[in-house]
C-alpha positions in Angstrom: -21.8 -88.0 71.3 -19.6 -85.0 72.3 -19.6 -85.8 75.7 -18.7 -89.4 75.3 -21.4 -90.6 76.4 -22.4 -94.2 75.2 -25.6 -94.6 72.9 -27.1 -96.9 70.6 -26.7 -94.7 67.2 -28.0 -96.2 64.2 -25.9 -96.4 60.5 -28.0 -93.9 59.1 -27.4 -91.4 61.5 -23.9 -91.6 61.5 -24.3 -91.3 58.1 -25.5 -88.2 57.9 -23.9 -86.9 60.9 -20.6 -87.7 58.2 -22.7 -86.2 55.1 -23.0 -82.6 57.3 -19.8 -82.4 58.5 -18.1 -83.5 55.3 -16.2 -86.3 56.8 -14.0 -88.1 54.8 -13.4 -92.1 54.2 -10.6 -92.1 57.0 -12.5 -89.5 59.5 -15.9 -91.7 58.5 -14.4 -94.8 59.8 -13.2 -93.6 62.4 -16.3 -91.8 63.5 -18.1 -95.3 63.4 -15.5 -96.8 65.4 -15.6 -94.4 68.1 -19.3 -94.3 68.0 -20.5 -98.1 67.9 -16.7 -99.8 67.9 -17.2 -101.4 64.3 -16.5 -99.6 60.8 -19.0 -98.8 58.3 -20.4 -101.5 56.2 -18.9 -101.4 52.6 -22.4 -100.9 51.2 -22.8 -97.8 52.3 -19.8 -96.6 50.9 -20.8 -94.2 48.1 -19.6 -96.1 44.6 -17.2 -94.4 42.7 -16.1 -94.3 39.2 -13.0 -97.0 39.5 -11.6 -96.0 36.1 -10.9 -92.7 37.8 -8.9 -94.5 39.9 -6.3 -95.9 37.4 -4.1 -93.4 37.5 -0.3 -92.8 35.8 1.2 -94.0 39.3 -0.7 -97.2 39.4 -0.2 -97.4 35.4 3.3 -97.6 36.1 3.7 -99.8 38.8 2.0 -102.2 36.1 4.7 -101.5 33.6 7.5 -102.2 36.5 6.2 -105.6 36.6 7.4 -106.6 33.3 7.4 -109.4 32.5 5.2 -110.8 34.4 1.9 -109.7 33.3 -0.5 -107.3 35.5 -3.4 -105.9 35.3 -6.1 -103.6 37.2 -9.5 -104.5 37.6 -12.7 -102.9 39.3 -14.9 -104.5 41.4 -16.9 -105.9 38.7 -14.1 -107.7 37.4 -13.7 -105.2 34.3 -10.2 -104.4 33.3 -9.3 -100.9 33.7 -5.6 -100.9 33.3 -2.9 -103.5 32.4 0.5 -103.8 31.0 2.2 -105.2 28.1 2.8 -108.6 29.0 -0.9 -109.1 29.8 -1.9 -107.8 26.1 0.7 -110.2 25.0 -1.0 -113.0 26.3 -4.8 -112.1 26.5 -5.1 -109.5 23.5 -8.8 -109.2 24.5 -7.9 -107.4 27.3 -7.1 -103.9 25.3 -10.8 -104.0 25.0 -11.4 -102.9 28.4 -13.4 -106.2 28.8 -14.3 -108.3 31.6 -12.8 -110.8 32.8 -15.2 -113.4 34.4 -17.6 -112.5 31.5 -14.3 -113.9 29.8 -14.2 -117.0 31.5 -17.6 -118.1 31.3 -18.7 -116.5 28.5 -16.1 -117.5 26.2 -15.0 -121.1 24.4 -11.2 -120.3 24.2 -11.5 -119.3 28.2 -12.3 -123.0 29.0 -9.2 -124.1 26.6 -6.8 -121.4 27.5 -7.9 -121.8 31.6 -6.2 -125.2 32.5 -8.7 -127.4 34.6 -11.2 -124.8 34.0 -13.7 -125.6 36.5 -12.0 -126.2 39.9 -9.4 -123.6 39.3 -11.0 -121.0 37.8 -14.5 -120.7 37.2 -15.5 -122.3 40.7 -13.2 -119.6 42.4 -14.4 -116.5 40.5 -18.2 -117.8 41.6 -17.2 -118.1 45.1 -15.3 -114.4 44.0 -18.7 -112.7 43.0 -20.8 -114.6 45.9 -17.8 -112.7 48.1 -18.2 -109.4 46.6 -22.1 -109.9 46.7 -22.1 -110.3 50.3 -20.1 -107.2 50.7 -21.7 -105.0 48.4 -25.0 -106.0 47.9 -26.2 -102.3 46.1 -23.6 -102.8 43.5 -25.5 -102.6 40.3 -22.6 -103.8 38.4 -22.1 -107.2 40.6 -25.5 -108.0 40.5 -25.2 -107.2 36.2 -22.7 -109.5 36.5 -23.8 -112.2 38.2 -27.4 -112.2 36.1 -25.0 -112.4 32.9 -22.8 -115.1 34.1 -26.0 -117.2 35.4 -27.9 -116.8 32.5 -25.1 -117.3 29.8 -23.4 -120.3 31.4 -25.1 -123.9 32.5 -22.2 -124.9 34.0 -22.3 -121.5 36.2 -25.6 -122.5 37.2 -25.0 -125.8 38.4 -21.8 -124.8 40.6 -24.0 -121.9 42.1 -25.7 -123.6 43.4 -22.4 -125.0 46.0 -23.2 -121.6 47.6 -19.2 -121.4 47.8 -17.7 -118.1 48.9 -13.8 -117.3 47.8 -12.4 -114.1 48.8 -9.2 -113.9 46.9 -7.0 -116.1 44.9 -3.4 -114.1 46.3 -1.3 -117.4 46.1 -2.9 -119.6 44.4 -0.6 -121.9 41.5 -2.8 -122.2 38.4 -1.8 -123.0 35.1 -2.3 -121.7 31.6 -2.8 -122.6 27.7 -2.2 -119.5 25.5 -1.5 -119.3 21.8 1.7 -116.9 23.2 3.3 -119.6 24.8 2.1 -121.9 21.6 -0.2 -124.0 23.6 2.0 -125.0 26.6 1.2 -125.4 29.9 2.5 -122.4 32.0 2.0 -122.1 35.6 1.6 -118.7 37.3 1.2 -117.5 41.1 -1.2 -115.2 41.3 -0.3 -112.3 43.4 -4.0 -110.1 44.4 -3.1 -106.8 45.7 -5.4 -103.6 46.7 -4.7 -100.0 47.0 -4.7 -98.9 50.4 -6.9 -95.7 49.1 -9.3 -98.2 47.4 -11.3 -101.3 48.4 -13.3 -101.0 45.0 -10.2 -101.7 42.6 -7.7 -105.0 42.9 -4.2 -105.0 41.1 -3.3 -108.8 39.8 0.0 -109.9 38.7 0.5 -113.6 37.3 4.1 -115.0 38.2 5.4 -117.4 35.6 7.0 -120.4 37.8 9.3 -122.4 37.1 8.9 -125.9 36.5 10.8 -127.4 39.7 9.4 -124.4 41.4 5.6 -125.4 40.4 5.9 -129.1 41.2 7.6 -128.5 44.2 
């Protein structure tokens, strides 16, 4: 390998060819591109405490989004940091909770979530199948997707579509809440990710304007 000489070097010893020389993330990459001209698979990344990742910088671009509501969730879909707004119109989510545990678990998801099962719960399925495929040893995704399975018929039956979603940034949905006194309201959804994290996802829901979400 220091010579530049071609080889066919397996994952696990690039791995601890990284673990020895105390590579980091970046220099890790790298490494496997140089070595085998692909990047590590995301499995293998070590798994990280994600609420150590919520910091006061990300806190606050959450607050600059006001008054649109955002919020910070981990790859298991638990909320780690959010704003204002988004306590203003899910109050559940000051709990720390989950949010597809939310959605399927809950009555007042499938009330508040307008067209509940093609917009929403189909998509967060085709979400955790996603994030399944990517990180298969995540102890948390495969908590969540017993839980979800187990709690919810309905999550059953569209399981088995075998649909795969990797991110709703874009998508027009609409929402009931008891903050906008039962009104429709439809939001673009706008999925972001740090660039120094592929384990946390920042979400921001754009009220649109009526014209604007006909149109």
């Amino acid at each position: 390998m220091e010579r530049g000489n071609e080889a066919n070097y397996s994952a696990d010893f690039l791995d601890r060819l990284s673990s020895v020389l105390q590579l980091s993330r970046a220099e890790r990459r790298a490494l496997y591109l140089r070595a085998i001209g692909r990047p590590p698979a995301l499995a293998a990344v070590p798994e990280v405490g994600s609420v150590a990742e919520m910091d006061e910088v990300l806190q606050q671009f959450l607050d600059n989004q006001s008054p649109n509501p955002a919020y910070v969730s981990d790859l298991a879909w638990n909320v780690i940091g959010h704003n204002e707004p988004l306590r203003e119109w899910f109050p559940w989510a000051a709990h720390q909770a989950n949010l597809v545990r939310w959605a399927f678990l809950n009555q007042e998801a499938r009330e508040q979530l307008v067209n509940w099962r093609e917009d929403w719960a189909r998509p967060y399925l085709g979400q955790i199948r996603y994030a399944r495929a990517h990180y298969p040893e995540s102890e948390a995704l495969l908590r969540l997707e017993r839980d979800i399975l187990a709690g919810s018929p309905d999550a059953q039956e569209m399981w088995g579509r075998r649909e795969v979603y990797e991110h709703p940034d874009g998508d027009l949905r609409r929402l009931r809440l008891p903050y906008h006194r039962g009104q429709e309201v439809p939001v673009r959804i706008i999925a972001l990710r740090p660039m120094r994290s592929d384990r946390i996802r920042v979400i921001v829901l754009m009220e649109v304007a009526g014209d604007a979400a006909s149109g």
